[in-house]
N, C-alpha and C positions, 0 to 999 in steps of 0.2 A: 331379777338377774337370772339370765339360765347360765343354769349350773351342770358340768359332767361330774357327777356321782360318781365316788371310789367304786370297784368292781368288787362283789359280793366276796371282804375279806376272811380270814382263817380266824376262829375265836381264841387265840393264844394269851399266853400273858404278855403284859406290856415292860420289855427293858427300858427303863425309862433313862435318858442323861449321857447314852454312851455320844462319844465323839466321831466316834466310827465304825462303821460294818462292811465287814468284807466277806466278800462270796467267792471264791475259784474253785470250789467243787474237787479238790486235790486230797488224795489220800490222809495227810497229813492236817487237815482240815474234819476230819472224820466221816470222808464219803468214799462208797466204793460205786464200780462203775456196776449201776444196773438203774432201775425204776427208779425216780425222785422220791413218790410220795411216801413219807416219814421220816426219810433224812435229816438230821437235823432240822425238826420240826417244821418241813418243808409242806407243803399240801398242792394237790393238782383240785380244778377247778370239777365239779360234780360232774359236766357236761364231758368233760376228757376222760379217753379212757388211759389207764394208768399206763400205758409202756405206748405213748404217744408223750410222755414228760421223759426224759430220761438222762440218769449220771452217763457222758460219754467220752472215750478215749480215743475216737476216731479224728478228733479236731482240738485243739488249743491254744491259746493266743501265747500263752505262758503254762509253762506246768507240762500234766499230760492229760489234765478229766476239764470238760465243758459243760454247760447245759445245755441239754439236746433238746427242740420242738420236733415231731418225727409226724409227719401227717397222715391218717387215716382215710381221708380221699375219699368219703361216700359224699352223700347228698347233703347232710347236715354238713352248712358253715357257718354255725356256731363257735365263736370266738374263745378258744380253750387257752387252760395253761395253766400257768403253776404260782403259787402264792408263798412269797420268803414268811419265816417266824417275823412275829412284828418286833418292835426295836422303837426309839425314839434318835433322831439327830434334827438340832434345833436351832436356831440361830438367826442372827441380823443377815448372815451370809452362809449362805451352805450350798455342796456341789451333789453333784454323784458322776459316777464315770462308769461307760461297761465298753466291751468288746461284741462284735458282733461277727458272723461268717455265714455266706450262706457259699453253696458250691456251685450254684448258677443263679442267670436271672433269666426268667422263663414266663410267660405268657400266661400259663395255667399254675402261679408260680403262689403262695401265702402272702399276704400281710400277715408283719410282724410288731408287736404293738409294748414298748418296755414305759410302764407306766410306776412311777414312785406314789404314793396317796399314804392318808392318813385317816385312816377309821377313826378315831374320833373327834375329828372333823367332818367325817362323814364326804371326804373330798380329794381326788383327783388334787396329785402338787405339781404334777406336768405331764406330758404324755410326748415322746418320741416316735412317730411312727413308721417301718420302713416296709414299703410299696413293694407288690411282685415287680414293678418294674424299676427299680432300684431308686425312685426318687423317694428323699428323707421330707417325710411333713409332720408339720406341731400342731402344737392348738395354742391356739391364740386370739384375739378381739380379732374380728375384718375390719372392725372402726375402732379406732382408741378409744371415740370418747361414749362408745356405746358397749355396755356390761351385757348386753344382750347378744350380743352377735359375736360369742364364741365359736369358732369353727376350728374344723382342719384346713393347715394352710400350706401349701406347696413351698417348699424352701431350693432355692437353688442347688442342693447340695444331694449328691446320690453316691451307691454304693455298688460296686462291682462285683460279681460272682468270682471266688476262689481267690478273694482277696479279703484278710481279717481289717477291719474299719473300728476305730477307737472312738468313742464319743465321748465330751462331758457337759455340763450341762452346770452350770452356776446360778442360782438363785439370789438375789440382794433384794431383800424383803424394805430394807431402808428405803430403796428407790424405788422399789414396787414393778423391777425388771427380773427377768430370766435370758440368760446369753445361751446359743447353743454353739458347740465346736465341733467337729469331725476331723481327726488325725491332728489336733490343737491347730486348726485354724478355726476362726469364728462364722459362721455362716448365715447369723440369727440371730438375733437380736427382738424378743417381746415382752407381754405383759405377765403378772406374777398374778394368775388368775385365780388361783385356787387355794389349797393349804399353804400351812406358813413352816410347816416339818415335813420331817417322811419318817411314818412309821411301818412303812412295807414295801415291798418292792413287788411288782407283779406282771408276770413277762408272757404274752399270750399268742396265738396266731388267731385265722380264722379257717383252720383244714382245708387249705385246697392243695396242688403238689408241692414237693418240692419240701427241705428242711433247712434250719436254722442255728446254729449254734453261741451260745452267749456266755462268754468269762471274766473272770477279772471285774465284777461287780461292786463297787464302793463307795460309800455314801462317807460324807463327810463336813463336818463345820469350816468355815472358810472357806477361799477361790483356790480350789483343786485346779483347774485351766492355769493358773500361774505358777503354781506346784509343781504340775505336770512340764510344762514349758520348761522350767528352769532345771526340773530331774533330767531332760531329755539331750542338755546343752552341756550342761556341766558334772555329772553324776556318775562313777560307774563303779558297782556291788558285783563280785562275784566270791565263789558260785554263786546262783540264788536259784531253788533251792541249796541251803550249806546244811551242812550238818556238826562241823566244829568251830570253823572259824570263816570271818567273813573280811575278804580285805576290799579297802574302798578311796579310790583316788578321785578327784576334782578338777577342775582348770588353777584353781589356786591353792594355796596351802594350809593344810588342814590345823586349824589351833582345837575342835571338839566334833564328838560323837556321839548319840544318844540316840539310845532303843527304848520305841514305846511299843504301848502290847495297844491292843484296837479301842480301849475304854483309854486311853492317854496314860497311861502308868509308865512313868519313865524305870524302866527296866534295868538300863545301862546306862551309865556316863562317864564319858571317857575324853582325860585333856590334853592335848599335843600341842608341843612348842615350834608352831608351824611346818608342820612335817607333806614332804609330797603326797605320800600313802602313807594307808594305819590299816590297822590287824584287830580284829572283834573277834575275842572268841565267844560262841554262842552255844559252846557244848553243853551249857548249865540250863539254860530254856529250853521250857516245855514246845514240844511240834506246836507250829500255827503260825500265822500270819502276823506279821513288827514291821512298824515305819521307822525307817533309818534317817537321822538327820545331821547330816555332815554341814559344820560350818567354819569357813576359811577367810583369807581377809578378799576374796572376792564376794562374799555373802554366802548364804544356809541354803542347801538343797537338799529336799525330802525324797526317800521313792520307797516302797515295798521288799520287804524279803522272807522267805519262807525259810523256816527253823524245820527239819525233817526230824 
């Protein structure tokens, strides 16, 4: 079987069992804007030079800081970039979901390459790849029934200059498929080629012009694409970033509330006798990233909030 080999990982320790990992590169997150490599046991690839990775404030999808690709433009197009702490998320069914921006699409423009893997598997768990000319391609069999003939494969699905593009990507190891979405429609549909976790996340280009910005990164157990869908229809948190209190309305009527921290620790729980809106206050939690889960007798919808 040919196989794409995970991209020469960071030697970190291994969190092992979390449910979720989340990356927005936000102050409150413990990142300030300059160079990636060390942050949060962040690493840039040997071949990049360090202020070619970069914490950035110029762009974001949410928040105010992104991860920046910044290109050095010589001859070497060697494929650089930056390698997350590793982590474990594992499961019958697991997603991840990122933001992407670039500010044109140009001729003389990078590939951008956000690839999930699993160093001790020693493998590649999917690879996203998006084209200087804005077409998105995977990897995937050319033939189903042949293990051999993994490739890159052109997906009808592309991404515009000066417009942020949401991806997620759900894995179902049961069935032995991987679905791709962009902006939560589906646009792909293939085979679960490689690892069966993600214990790194690693986001690269190949230096030619042109930059890239990437936020809002989250791995997670279970179909985030239906998560996402249902946060997008029925859900609305504000402020988010809050810093005391967090009020949150629905399409239906809210009977519960529960705040969990990124490892699943239910934080809060809070029960309402079907109420339109409800009031969280969060002035007792520490800064960081909590999934908010309102449920009404129209059903439970998740989304993200930042605690300042």
């Amino acid at each position: 079987m040919k196989k794409f080999l995970l991209t020469g990982a960071m030697l970190l320790a291994l969190s092992y069992g979390v449910k979720a990992q989340e990356y927005s590169f936000e102050e409150s997150e413990g990142y300030t804007v300059d160079l990636l490599s060390g942050q949060n046991d962040w690493g840039v690839s040997a071949a990049a030079p360090a202020n070619s990775v970069l914490v950035s404030d110029e762009e974001a999808s949410e928040g105010t800081n992104s991860l920046k690709l910044a290109p050095q433009n010589g001859s070497d197009h060697t494929s650089t970039g930056a390698f997350s702490p590793l982590f474990e998320v594992a499961g019958d069914v697991f997603s991840y979901s990122f933001d992407f921006y670039t500010p044109e699409i140009a001729e003389e423009g990078s590939d951008y390459y956000f690839s999930p893997q699993s160093p001790s598997q020693q493998l590649l768990t999917s690879r996203v790849l998006i084209s200087y000319t804005g077409a998105v391609v995977v990897l995937d069999y050319e033939d189903p029934t042949d293990t051999n003939s993994l490739a890159y494969i052109e997906t009808d699905a592309t991404v515009e200059g000066g417009v942020w593009a949401h991806f997620t990507v759900v894995q179902d190891n049961t069935e032995g498929s991987v679905a791709y979405y962009l902006n939560d429609e589906l646009f792909y549909t293939g085979a679960a080629f490689g690892a069966t976790n993600i214990e790194q996340v690693v986001i690269m280009h190949d230096n030619y012009e042109g930059s890239a910005y990437f936020d809002n990164i989250y791995v997670t157990t279970g179909d985030l694409a239906n998560t996402a869908t249902n946060t997008a229809v029925t859900l609305s948190v504000y402020p988010n970033p809050a810093t005391y209190v967090v009020s949150v309305s629905n399409a239906g009527l809210i009977n519960s509330v529960k705040v969990t921290d990124l490892n699943g620790r239910t934080v809060k729980a809070l029960a309402f006798d079907g109420v339109d809106s409800a009031s969280v206050n969060v002035a007792d939690l520490s800064s960081g990233v909590y999934m908010i889960t309102v449920a009404s007798d129209k059903g439970a919808s998740t989304t993200k909030i930042v605690k300042n």
